[in-house]
C-alpha positions as CSV (number, residue, x, y, z in Angstrom):
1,X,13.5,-39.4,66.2
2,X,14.8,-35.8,65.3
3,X,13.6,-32.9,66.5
4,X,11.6,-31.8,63.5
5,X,10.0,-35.1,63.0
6,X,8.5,-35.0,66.4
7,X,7.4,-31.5,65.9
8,X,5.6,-32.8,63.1
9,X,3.8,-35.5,65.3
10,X,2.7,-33.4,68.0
11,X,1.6,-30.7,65.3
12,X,-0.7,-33.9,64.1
13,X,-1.9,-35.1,67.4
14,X,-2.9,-31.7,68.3
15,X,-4.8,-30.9,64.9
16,X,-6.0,-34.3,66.1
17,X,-7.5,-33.3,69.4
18,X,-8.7,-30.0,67.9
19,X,-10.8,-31.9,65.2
20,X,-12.5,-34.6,68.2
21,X,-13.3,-31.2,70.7
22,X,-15.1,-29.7,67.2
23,X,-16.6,-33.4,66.4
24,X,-17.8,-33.6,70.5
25,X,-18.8,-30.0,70.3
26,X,-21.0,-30.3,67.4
27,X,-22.4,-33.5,68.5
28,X,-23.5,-32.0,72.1
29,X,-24.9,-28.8,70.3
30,X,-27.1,-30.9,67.8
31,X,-28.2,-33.1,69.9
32,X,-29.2,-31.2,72.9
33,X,-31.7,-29.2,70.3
34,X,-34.9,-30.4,70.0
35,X,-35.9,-32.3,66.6
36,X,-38.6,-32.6,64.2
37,X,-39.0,-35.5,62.8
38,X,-42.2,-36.2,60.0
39,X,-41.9,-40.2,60.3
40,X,-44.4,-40.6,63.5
41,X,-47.0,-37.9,62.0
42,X,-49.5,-38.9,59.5
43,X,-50.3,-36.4,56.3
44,X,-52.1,-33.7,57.4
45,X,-51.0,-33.7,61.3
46,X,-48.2,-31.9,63.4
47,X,-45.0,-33.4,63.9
48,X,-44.1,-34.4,67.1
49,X,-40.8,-33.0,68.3
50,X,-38.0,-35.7,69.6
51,X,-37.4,-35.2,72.6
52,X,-33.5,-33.4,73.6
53,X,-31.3,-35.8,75.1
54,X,-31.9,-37.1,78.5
55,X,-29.4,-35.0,81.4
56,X,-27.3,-38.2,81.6
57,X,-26.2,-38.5,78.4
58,X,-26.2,-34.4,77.9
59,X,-23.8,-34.6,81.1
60,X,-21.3,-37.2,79.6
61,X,-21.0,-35.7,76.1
62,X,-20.2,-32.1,78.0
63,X,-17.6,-34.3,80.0
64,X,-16.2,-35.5,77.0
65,X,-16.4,-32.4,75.5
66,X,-14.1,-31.0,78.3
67,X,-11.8,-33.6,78.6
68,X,-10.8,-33.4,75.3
69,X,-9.9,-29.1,75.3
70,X,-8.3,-30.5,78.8
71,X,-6.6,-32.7,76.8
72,X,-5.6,-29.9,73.9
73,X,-4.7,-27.4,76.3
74,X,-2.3,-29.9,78.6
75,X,-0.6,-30.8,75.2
76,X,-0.3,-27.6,74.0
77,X,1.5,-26.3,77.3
78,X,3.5,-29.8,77.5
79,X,5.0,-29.0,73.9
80,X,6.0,-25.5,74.4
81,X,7.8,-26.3,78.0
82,X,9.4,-28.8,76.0
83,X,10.3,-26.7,73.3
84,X,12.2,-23.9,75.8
85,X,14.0,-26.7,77.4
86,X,15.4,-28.1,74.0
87,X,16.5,-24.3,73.3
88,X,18.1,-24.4,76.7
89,X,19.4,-27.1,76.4
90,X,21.0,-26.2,72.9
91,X,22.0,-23.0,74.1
92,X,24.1,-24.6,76.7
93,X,25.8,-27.4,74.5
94,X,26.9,-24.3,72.0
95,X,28.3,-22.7,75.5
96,X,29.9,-25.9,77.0
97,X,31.8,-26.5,73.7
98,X,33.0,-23.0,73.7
99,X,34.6,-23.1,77.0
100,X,35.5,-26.7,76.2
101,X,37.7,-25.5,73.2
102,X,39.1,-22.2,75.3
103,X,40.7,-24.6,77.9
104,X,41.4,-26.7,74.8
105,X,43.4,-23.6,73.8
106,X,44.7,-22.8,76.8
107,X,46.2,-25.9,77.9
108,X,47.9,-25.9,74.5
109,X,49.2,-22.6,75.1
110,X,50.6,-24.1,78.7
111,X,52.3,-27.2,77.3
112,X,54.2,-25.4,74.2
113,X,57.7,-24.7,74.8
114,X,58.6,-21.4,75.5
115,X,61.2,-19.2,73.6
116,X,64.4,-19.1,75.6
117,X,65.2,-15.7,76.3
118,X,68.8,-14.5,77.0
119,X,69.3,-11.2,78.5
120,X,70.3,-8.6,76.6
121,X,74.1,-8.2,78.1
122,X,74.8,-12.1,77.6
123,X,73.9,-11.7,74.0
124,X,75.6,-8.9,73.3
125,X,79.2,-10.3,74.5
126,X,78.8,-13.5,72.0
C-alpha cells in the first residue's frame, strides 16, 4: 500500500471515530435529560416525565463516550509520529544515495588511469 493510499485510510478511520464520539455524545446528552412523553397521560391530565437513565447505564455510555476520544486522540498522535518518521526516513534515503554516489565518484576517480607526466627537462631533449 503506498503512502498516500494509507493516508487516505487513516483520514477515514479517524473521520470514522470522530462521527461514533458525536453519535455517543449525543446519545449520553439526550438520554440523560428527562422526557415527556403524552402516551401514559389521559386527555386532560399532566404528563408524566420518563425518568433519566439509571447511573449504570449513564456510567457506561460516558465510558464509551471516552474511550472512543481515547481512541481519536491515540490515533491521531499514532499517525503524526508515523508521519515524522516516514519524513525521516525519506530524508535519510535522499542522503544515503548522495554519499552513495560521491564514493561512487570517488572510487571512479581512484581506478582511472592517470596522465603520465614527464618532467619538463626529459621532454624537452626529445
Amino acid at each position: 500500500m503506498t503512502t498516500i493510499q494509507w493516508r487516505k485510510w487513516q483520514r477515514l478511520f479517524l473521520l470514522l471515530l470522530g462521527v461514533l464520539g458525536l453519535i455517543l455524545g449525543g446519545v449520553l446528552l439526550r438520554l440523560s435529560q428527562p422526557r415527556f412523553t403524552g402516551s401514559i397521560a389521559q386527555p386532560g391530565e399532566t404528563p408524566v416525565p420518563v425518568q433519566p437513565l439509571p447511573a449504570a447505564e449513564r456510567i457506561a455510555l460516558i465510558i464509551s463516550v471516552a474511550s472512543t476520544v481515547i481512541s481519536a486522540l491515540g490515533f491521531v498522535s499514532t499517525t503524526a509520529l508515523a508521519w515524522r518518521k516516514e519524513a525521516r526516513e525519506s530524508r535519510n534515503a535522499v542522503l544515503e544515495a548522495e554519499r552513495r554516489q560521491l564514493e561512487l565518484e570517488k572510487m571512479r576517480q581512484e581506478l582511472q588511469p592517470k596522465p603520465e607526466t614527464r618532467p619538463e627537462s626529459e621532454s624537452s631533449q626529445q
